[in-house]
N, C-alpha and C positions, 0 to 999 in steps of 0.2 A: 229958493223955496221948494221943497221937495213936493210931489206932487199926490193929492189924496187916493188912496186906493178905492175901489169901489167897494162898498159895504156890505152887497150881496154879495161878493166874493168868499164872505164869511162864514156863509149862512149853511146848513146841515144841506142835500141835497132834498131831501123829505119836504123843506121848507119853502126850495126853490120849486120843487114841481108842484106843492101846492099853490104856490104863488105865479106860476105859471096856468094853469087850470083856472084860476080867476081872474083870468087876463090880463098877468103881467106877460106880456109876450119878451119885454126886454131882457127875462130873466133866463133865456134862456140859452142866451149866449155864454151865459156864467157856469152854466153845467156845460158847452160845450168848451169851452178854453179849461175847464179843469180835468176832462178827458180825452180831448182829441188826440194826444201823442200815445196817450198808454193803446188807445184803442187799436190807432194807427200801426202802432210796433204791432201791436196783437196780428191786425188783421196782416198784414205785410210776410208774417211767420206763414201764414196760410196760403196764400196768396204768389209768394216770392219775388214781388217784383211791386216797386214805390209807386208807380204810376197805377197798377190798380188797386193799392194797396189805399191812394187817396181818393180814389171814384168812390171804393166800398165802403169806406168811410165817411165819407158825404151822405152816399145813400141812407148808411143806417140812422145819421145822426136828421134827415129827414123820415125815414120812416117810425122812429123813435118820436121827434116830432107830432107826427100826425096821430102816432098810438097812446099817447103820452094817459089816454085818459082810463086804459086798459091795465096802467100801471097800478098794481098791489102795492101800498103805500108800509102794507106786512114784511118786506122784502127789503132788501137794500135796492138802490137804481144803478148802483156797478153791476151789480150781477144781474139785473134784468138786459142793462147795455149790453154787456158782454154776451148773451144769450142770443141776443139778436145779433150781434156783431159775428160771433162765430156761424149763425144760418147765414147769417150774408155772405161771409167770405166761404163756405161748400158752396154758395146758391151760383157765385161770379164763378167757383173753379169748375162744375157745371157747365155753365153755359160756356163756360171759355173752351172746353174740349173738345164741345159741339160744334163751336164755328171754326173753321180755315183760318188759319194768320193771314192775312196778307204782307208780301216782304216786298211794296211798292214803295218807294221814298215818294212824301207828299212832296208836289211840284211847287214849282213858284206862279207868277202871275203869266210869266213867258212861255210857260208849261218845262220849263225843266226844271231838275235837280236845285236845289239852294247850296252854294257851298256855305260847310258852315265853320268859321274858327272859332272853336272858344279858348279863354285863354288859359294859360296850363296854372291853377292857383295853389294846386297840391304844395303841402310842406314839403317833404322828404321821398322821394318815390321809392328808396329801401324799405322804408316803415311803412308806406301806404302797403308795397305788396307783402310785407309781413303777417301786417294786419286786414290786409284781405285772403292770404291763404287761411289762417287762423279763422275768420271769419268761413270761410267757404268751407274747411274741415269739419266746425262746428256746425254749420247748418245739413252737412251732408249726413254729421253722424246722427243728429236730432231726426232727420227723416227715415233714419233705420231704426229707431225707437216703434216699438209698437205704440198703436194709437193712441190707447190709453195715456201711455207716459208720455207724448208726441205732445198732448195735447195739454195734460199735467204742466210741462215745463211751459208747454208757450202759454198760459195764464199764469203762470206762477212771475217768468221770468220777462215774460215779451208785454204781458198784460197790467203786469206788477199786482194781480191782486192778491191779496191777504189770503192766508190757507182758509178762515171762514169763511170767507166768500164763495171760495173754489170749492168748499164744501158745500154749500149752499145753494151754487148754480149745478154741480156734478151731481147732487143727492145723495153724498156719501158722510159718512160718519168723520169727524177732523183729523180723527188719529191715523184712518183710513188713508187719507188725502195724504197726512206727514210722511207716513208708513210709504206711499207709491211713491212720492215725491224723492224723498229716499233715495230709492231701489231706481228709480230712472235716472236718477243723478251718478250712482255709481254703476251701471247701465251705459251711459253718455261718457264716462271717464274709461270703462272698459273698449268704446267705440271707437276713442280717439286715439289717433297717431303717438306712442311715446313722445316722441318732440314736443307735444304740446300741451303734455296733461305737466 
């Protein structure tokens, strides 16, 4: 017997925040499971690092939450997400520059070190480091992108949203948004290593 999907899973976002604002609280897990990954990749582009790439995204999707009643129903709710999502992740890279690392290994119960093994599950370690220099070239060249385009790609690409959207949360004209999106694309192909364009 295959198993029922949930029916608000279906529903317009517009429909679930309204129905969240009248106290369906359950509904609002439905708006987070349908963007917690885009957000996440988003925010992680900023961020560059998973671990606080998943704090900032907690946060936002509680302080979204809490705001929820501030939300313009005139608007789309990706592009309000995303709006707050991108001030949360300058707000973390902020504070993060302001504090000191600390480079202490958490102890154990003994007060020392925990050794730890994990077990090695990679496929292929040729192709993991292929495909992490590939990755690491790509992110390096994205960060020499001026901001504008920096930012362009990582909602376009990292955020997955829709060029109206991204016109809609940036305040620019569509053709505008196609036109930079463009010109950062072939920008980001001039950045990178011949090997890998």
């Amino acid at each position: 017997m295959k198993p029922r999907s949930d029916p608000a899973a279906d529903l317009p976002d517009d429909v679930l925040v309204a129905g969240i604002l009248d106290g369906q609280e359950e509904l609002f897990p439905v708006l987070v499971a349908r963007y917690e990954t885009r957000l996440f990749r988003f925010i992680r582009r900023y961020t560059g690092d998973s671990e606080d790439a998943r704090d900032v995204t907690q946060e936002v999707f509680l302080k979204v939450y809490s705001a929820l009643d501030d939300f313009d129903p005139r608007y789309k709710f990706s592009t309000w997400l995303f709006r707050i999502g991108g001030n949360a992740a300058i707000d973390h890279i902020r504070r993060r520059k302001a504090r000191p690392a600390s480079l202490d290994l958490p102890l154990n119960e003994d007060g020392e070190v925990p050794q730890i093994d994990l077990p090695d599950t990679r496929p292929d370690p040729l192709e993991d480091l292929s495909r992490a220099r590939l990755r690491q070239e790509l992110d390096a060249a994205i960060d020499r992108l001026p901001d504008d385009y920096r930012e362009l790609i990582s909602l376009r690409h990292y955020g997955e949203l829709p060029y109206e959207e991204i016109a809609e949360l940036k305040e620019m004209p569509l053709g505008t948004v196609k036109n930079k999106l463009f010109r950062a694309r072939q920008t980001l192909r001039d950045l990178l290593p011949k090997s890998t364009v």
